[in-house]
SEZA-334371 format. One record per residue (C-alpha): residue in one letter; x, y, z. Coordinates in steps of 0.02 Angstrom, whole numbers, padded with zeros to 5 digits, always signed. Each point is the difference from the previous one (the first is absolute). Layout:
AXYZ;...
! end
This chain:
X+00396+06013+00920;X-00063+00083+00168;X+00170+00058+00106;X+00004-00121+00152;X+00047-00015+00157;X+00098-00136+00106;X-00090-00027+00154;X-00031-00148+00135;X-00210-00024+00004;X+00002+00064+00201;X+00100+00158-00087;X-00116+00029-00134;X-00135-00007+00125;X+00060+00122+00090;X+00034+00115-00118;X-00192-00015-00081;X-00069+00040+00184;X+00108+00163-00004;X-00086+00050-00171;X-00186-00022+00038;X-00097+00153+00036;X-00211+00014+00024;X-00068+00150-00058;X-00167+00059+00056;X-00092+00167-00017;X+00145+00069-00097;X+00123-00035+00178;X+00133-00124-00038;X+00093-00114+00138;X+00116-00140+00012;X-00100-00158-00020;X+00108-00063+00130;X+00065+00076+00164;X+00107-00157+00059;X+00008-00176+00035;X-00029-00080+00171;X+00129-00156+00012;X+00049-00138+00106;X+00126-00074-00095;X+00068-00208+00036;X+00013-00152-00124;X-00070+00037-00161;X-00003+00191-00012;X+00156+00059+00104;X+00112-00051-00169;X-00096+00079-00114;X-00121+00149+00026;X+00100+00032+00178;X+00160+00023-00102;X-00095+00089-00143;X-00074+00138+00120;X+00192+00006+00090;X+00082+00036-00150;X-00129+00157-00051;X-00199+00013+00062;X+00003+00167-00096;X-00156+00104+00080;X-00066-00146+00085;X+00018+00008+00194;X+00022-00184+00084;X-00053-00056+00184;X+00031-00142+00074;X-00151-00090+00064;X-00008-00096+00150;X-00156-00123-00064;X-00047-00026-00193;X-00167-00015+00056;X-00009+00163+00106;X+00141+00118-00134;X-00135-00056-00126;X-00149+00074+00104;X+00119+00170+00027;X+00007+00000-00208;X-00206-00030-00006;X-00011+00142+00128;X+00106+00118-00091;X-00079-00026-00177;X-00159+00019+00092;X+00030+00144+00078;X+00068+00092-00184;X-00170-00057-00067;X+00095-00121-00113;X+00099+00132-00104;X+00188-00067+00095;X+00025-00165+00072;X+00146-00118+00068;X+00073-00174-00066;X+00035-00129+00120;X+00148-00143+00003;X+00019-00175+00092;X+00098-00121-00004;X-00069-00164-00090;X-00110-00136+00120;X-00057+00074+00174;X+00041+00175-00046;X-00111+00006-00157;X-00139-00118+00079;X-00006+00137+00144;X-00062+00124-00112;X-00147-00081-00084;X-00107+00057+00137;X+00049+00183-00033;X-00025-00044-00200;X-00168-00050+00042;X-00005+00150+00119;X+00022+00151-00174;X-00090-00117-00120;X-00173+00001+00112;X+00032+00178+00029;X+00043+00055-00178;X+00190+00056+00056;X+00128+00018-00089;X+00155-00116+00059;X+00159-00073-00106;X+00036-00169+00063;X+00198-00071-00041;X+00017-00169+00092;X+00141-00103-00043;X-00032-00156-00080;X+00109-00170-00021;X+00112-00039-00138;X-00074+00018-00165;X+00125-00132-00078;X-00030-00128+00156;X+00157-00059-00011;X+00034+00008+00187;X-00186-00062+00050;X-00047-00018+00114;X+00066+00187+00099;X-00016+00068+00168;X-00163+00034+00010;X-00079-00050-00150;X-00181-00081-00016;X-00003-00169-00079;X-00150-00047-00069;X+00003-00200-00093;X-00140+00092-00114;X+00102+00134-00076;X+00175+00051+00021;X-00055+00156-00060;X-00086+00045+00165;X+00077+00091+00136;X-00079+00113+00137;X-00013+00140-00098;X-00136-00078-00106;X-00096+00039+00150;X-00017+00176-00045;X-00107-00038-00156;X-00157-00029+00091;X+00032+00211+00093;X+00078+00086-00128;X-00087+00109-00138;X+00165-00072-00131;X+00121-00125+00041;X+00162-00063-00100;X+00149-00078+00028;X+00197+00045-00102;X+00061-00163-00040;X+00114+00089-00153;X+00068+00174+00003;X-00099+00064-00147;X-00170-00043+00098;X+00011+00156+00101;X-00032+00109-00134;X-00170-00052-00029;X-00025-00042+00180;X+00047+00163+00060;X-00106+00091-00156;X-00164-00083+00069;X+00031+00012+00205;X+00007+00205-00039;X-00174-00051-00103;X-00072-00038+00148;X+00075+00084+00145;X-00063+00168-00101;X-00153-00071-00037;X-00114+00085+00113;X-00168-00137-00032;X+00134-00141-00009;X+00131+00032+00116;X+00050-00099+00159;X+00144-00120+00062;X+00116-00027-00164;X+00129-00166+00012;X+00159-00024-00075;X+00113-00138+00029;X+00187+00015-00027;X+00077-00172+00013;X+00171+00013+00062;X+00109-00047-00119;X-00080+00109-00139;X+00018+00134+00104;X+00180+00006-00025;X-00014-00043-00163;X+00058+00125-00139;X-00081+00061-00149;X+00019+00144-00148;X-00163+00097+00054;X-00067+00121-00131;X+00038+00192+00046;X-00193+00033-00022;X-00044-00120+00136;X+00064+00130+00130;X-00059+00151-00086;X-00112+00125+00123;X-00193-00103-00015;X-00126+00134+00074;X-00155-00109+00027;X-00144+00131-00003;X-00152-00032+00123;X-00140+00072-00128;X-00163+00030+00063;X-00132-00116-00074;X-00136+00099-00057;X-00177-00059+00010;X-00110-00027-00172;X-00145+00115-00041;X-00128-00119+00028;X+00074-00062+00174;X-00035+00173+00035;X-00150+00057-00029;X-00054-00171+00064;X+00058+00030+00150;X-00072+00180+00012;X-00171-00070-00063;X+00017-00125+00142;X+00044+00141+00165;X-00142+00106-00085;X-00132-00149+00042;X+00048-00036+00164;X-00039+00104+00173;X+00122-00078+00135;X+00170-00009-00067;X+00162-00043+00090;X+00174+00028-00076;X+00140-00144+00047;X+00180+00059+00002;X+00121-00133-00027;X+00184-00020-00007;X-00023+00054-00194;X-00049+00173+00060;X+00163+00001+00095;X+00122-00079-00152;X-00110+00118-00125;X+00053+00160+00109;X-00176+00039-00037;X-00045+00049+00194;X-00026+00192-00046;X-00101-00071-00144;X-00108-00111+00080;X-00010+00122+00133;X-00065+00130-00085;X-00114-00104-00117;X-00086-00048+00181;X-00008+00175+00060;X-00082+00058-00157;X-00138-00147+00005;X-00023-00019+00166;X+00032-00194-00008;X+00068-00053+00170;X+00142-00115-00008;X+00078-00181+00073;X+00157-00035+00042;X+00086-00181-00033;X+00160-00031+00095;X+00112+00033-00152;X-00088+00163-00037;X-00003+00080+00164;X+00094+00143+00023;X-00033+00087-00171;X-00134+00100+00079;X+00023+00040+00180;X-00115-00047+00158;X-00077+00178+00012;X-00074+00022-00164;X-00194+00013+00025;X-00023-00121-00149;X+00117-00119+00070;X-00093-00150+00102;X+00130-00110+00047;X+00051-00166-00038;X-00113-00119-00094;X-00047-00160+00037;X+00060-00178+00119;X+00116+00138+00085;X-00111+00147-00043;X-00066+00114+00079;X-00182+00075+00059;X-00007+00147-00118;X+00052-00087-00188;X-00083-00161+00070;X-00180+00065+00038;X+00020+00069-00164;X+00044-00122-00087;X-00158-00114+00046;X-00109+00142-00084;X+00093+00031-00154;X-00068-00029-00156;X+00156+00038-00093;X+00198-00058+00046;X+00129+00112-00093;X+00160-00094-00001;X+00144+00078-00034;X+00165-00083-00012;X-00040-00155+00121;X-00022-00193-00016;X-00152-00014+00111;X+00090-00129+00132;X-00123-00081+00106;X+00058+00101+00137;X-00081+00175-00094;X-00158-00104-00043;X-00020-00091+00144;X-00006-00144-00102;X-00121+00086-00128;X-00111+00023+00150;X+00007+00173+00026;X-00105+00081-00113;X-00181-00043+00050;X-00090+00116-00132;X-00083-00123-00110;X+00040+00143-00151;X+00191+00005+00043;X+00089+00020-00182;X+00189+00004-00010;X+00110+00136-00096;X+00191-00079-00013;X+00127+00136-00041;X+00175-00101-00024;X+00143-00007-00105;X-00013-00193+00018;X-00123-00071-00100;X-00014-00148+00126;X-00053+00098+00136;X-00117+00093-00085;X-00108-00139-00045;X-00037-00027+00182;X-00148-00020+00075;X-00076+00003-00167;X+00005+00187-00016;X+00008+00130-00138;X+00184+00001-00041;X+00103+00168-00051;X+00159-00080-00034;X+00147+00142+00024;X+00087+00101+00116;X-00069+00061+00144;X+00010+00191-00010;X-00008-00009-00190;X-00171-00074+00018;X-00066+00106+00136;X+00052+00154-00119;X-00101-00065-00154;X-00146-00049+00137;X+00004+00171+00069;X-00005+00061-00162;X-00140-00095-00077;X-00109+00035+00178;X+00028+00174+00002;X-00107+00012-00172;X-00164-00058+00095;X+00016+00101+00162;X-00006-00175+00129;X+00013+00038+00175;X-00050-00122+00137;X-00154+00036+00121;X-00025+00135+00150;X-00064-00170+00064;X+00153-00104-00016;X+00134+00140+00030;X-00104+00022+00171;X-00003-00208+00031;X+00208+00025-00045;X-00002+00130+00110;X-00076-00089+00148;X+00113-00168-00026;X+00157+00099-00001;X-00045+00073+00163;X-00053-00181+00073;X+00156-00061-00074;X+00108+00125+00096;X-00079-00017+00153;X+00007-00156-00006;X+00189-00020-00026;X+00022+00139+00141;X-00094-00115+00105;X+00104-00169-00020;X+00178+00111-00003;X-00062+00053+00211;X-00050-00169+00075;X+00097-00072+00107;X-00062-00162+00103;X-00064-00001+00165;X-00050-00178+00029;X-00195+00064-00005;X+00007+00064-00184;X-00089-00108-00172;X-00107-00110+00098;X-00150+00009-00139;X-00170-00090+00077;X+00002-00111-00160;X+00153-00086+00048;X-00028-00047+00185;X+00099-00154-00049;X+00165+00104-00049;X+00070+00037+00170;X+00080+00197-00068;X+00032+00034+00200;X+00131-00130+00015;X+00073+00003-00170;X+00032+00199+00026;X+00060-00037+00165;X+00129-00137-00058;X+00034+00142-00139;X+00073+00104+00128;X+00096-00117+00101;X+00075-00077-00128;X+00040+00156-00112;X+00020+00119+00173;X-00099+00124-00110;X-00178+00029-00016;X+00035+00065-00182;X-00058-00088-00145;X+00066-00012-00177;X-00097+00149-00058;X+00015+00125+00164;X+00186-00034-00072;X-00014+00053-00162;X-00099+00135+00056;X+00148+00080+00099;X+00135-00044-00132;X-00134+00104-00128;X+00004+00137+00099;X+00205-00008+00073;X+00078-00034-00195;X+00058+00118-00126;X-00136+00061-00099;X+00110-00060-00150;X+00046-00146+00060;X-00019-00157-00110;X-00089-00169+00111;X+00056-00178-00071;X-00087-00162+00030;X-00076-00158-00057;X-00033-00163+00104;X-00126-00047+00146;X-00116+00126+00075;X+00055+00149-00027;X-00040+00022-00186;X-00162+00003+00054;X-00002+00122+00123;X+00096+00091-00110;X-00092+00013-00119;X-00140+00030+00114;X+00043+00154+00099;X+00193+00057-00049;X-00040+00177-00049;X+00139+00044-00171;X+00060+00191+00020;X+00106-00008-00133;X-00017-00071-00169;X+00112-00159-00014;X+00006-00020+00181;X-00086-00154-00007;X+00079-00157-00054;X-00075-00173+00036;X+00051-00150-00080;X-00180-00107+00006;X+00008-00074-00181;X+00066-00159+00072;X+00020+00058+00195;X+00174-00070+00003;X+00069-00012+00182;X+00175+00079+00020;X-00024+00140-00144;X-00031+00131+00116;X+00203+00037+00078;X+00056-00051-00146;X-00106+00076-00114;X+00026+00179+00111;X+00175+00006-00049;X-00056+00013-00191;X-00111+00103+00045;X+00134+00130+00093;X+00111-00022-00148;X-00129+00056-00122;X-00055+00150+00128;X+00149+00052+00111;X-00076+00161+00041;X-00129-00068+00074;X-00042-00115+00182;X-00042-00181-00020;X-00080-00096+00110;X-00011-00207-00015;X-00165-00055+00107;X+00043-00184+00013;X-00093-00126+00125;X+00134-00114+00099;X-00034-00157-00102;X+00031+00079-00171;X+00145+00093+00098;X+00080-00175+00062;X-00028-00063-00163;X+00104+00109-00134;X+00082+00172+00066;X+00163-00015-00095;X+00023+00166-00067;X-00011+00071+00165;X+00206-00007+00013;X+00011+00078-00185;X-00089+00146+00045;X+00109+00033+00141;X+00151-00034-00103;X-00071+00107-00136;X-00066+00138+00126;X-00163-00025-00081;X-00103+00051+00146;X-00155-00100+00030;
! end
C-alpha cells in the first residue's frame, strides 16, 4: 500500500502547486510563482484557510477585481514566455463569473492561467446558497460552467479523490505549449474542506519538460524545396517566435537569407525596430514597409502565428496571384492555415533543421529584392518619423478627394477640445524617444494597438507587450502589474485610452501596495 497522507482537498491543492516545476532548455522554475485571491463565500473556508495555514513558496496578493488580478496573472505568464505563471481564486457566483472574460482573455491568446472559483455545495443539501445559479434544467449547473466555452480544460471536484486526476491533466495543458490557454477548476465548497488519505506520490516534485518538437524530414526539405522556387519572400514572426525563445534564431536565419521579416502584435519585440530587415508591423494595423511587401510576395513564411484577420487583412493582403504559405508551428491547428505547407514543431528547432537543409544548395535572395527591402525600410522609417512630428494646425489633411470631409474644422475642434494640437501618434512619438530604452510598453483595447503596432519603435527585446488576441479593454493597468512582477528591473509603462481606463483599472491600488512601480 502507497504511504498516505491526511489532507483537506484545498490542502492537497496547495501542496501540488508548491511541487510543480517547468523545465525548458535544461533551466528549471517553479511552475507556479503565486496565487492572486479575493477570497468571500465559497473559497475563504477552504483554499483561504489552506494558503493561511502554509502557501509554501507560493507568494499571495490580494486582488482588488477577479477580472482585472486575472489579467495581472495573463500579463505575467506572458511576459515569462509561458515557462512561470500565477493561479487565481474567487469566491463562488459574481466573483468567478467576473473572471470569464479574463479566461477568455489567455485562452485566445494561448496564456497560461490557473482558474480556482468556488463552486456551490456538491451535496446540495443547503440549495439553494448565497449566490448560487439555479437552473430548472440541471441542478448540476452553476456559473462556473460558464468557463467551458473559454477554457483550453475545464473540471469540477465534487469528491476529494477527483483532484488527483484533475490536477494531473490542468499541468497537461498549462505546459502544453500548442495546447495551452485558460485551465478551469472548480472546488465546490464543501469538498474543499473535505478530508482525504492522499497518496505520498501525488505530491512528489512533477518537472513537466517543455521539449522542442522537432520537424520530420520530409516537412523539411519540403519546405526548403518550396523557398528555393520562390523570388519575393517575407518571414512572419509570431508570438511562437517569442514562447520558442527562438528570436536569435530566427534572427539570424533572416540575416543569413536575406528574407525581410513581419511583425504580428504578439511577435513584436523579438527583433528590434532598427534592424534593416525589420519592416514593421504587418497588416489591418500594419505598417508601409511589411505591407507593400506583402502585396508582392509570392511566398508567406509563418512562424509561430495563427494568421488573425488582423495580420491578413482578412486574407486580403497578399495580392501576388503565386502567394504559397510555409506554416512553422508547434500547433498543428495553426499550421494548417491558409492552406499552407505545414512544418509542425518548434519554432527554433525548425528554423535549425531549415537552415540546415538550405545551406546545402547555396539560396540567397536577389540583389533585386534586398534593394526593393532596402528601399521599403527606408519609406517605412520615414514614414513613421513623419506621423511621430505632426501636430494639427487647423489647415493640415485636407486631401482634394475628400472636399466633403471638412479636416479644417475637425482639427480645429481637435484642439479646442483636447487644448493640444498633438495627435495620438506625435504622442507616442515623444514617449519613444523620453522612455527607458529597456522599458517594457503594455496595451490592448481601442486605437492604440494600432498605432502601436504601426510606428512604436522596440529597443529592447521583450519591450513590447500587446494584448490584441482578443483586445480586451481593462488588461492594460492590470496586466502592467504582471508584467512588473515578472520584470522588476525594468520600467513599465500601461498606454491605456480613458474608456478602457474607466472601465477596469483595479490593480492600480495593488501595485502601489505592492510597490510594483508602473
Amino acid at each position: 500500500m502507497a504511504k498516505t497522507i491526511r489532507l483537506t482537498v484545498a490542502q492537497a491543492l496547495v501542496k501540488f502547486l508548491n511541487n510543480q516545476y517547468i523545465e525548458f532548455d535544461g533551466e528549471e522554475y517553479p511552475m507556479f510563482d503565486g496565487i492572486f485571491g479575493i477570497f468571500g463565500h465559497g473559497n475563504v473556508v477552504g483554499l483561504g484557510q489552506a494558503l493561511e495555514e502554509d502557501a509554501g513558496h507560493l507568494t499571495v496578493h490580494m486582488g482588488r477585481n477577479e477580472q482585472g488580478m486575472a489579467h495581472a496573472a495573463i500579463g505575467y505568464a506572458k511576459q515569462k514566455r509561458r515557462k512561470q505563471m500565477y493561479a487565481c481564486t474567487s469566491s463562488v457566483g459574481p466573483g468567478a463569473a467576473n473572471m470569464v472574460t479574463a479566461a477568455a482573455t489567455a485562452t485566445a491568446n494561448c496564456i497560461p492561467v490557473l482558474f480556482l472559483p468556488g463552486d456551490t455545495y456538491a451535496d446540495r443539501q443547503p440549495d439553494p446558497v448565497l449566490q448560487q445559479m439555479e437552473q430548472p434544467t440541471s441542478l448540476t449547473v452553476t456559473t462556473n460552467d460558464a468557463f467551458r466555452a473559454v477554457c483550453k480544460y475545464w473540471d469540477r471536484v465534487t469528491r476529494p479523490e477527483i483532484l488527483m486526476t484533475a490536477c494531473i491533466n490542468a499541468m497537461r495543458v498549462l505546459s502544453d505549449p500548442a495546447d495551452t490557454g485558460a485551465v478551469c477548476i472548480a472546488l465546490p465548497q464543501d469538498v474543499e474542506g473535505e478530508a482525504w488519505d492522499y497518496p505520498e506520490y501525488f505530491f512528489q516534485k512533477r518537472v513537466h519538460h517543455i521539449d522542442r518538437l522537432a520537424p520530420s524530414a520530409r516537412a523539411i526539405k519540403e519546405a526548403a524545396a518550396l523557398i528555393q522556387r520562390k523570388k519575393k519572400p517575407l518571414m512572419i514572426f509570431g508570438g511562437g517566435v517569442k514562447y520558442s525563445e527562438a528570436d536569435e534564431t530566427f534572427r539570424k536565419f533572416a540575416e543569413k537569407y536575406h528574407i525581410a521579416l513581419g511583425e504580428t502584435q504578439a511577435g513584436k519585440g523579438c527583433i528590434t525596430w532598427e534592424h534593416p530587415l525589420n519592416l514593421g508591423g504587418l497588416g489591418e494595423t500594419g505598417g508601409l514597409g511589411a505591407n507593400l511587401l506583402a502585396a508582392e510576395a509570392d511566398l508567406v513564411i509563418g512562424i509561430g502565428t495563427r494568421y488573425t484577420d488582423f495580420t491578413t487583412s482578412s486574407k486580403w493582403i497578399c495580392q501576388n496571384p503565386e502567394v504559397e504559405y510555409l506554416n512553422i508551428n508547434v500547433s498543428r491547428f495553426h499550421a494548417y492555415k491558409m492552406d499552407g505547407l505545414q512544418v509542425v514543431a518548434d519554432a527554433k528547432a525548425a528554423l535549425e533543421a531549415l537552415d540546415a537543409e538550405l545551406s546545402k544548395t547555396g539560396y540567397q535572395t536577389s540583389a533585386a529584392y534586398q534593394a526593393a527591402v532596402a528601399d521599403y525600410k527606408e519609406r517605412y522609417d520615414a514614414e513613421v518619423d513623419r506621423v511621430f512630428h505632426i501636430e494639427y494646425t487647423g489647415d493640415d489633411f485636407v486631401p482634394e478627394v475628400n472636399d466633403d470631409l471638412d479636416f479644417k474644422k475637425a482639427s480645429k475642434e481637435f484642439i479646442e477640445v483636447t487644448k493640444s494640437s498633438m495627435p495620438q501618434t506625435r504622442v507616442l512619438g515623444v514617449l519613444n524617444e523620453c522612455i527607458d530604452k529597456d522599458a517594457i510598453v503594455v496595451g490592448a483595447s481601442g486605437s492604440l494597438p494600432g498605432d502601436l503596432q504601426r510606428v512604436w519603435r522596440t529597443k529592447s527585446v521583450g519591450g513590447y507587450h500587446v494584448e490584441y488576441g482578443f483586445s480586451c479593454m481593462g488588461y492594460e493597468v492590470n496586466a502592467a502589474l504582471g508584467v512588473k512582477m515578472a520584470e522588476p528591473e525594468r520600467e513599465v509603462y500601461a498606454l491605456v485610452g480613458d474608456a478602457a481606463y474607466m472601465m477596469l483599472h483595479s490593480e492600480l491600488p495593488q501595485s502601489i501596495a505592492e510597490h510594483k512601480k508602473i
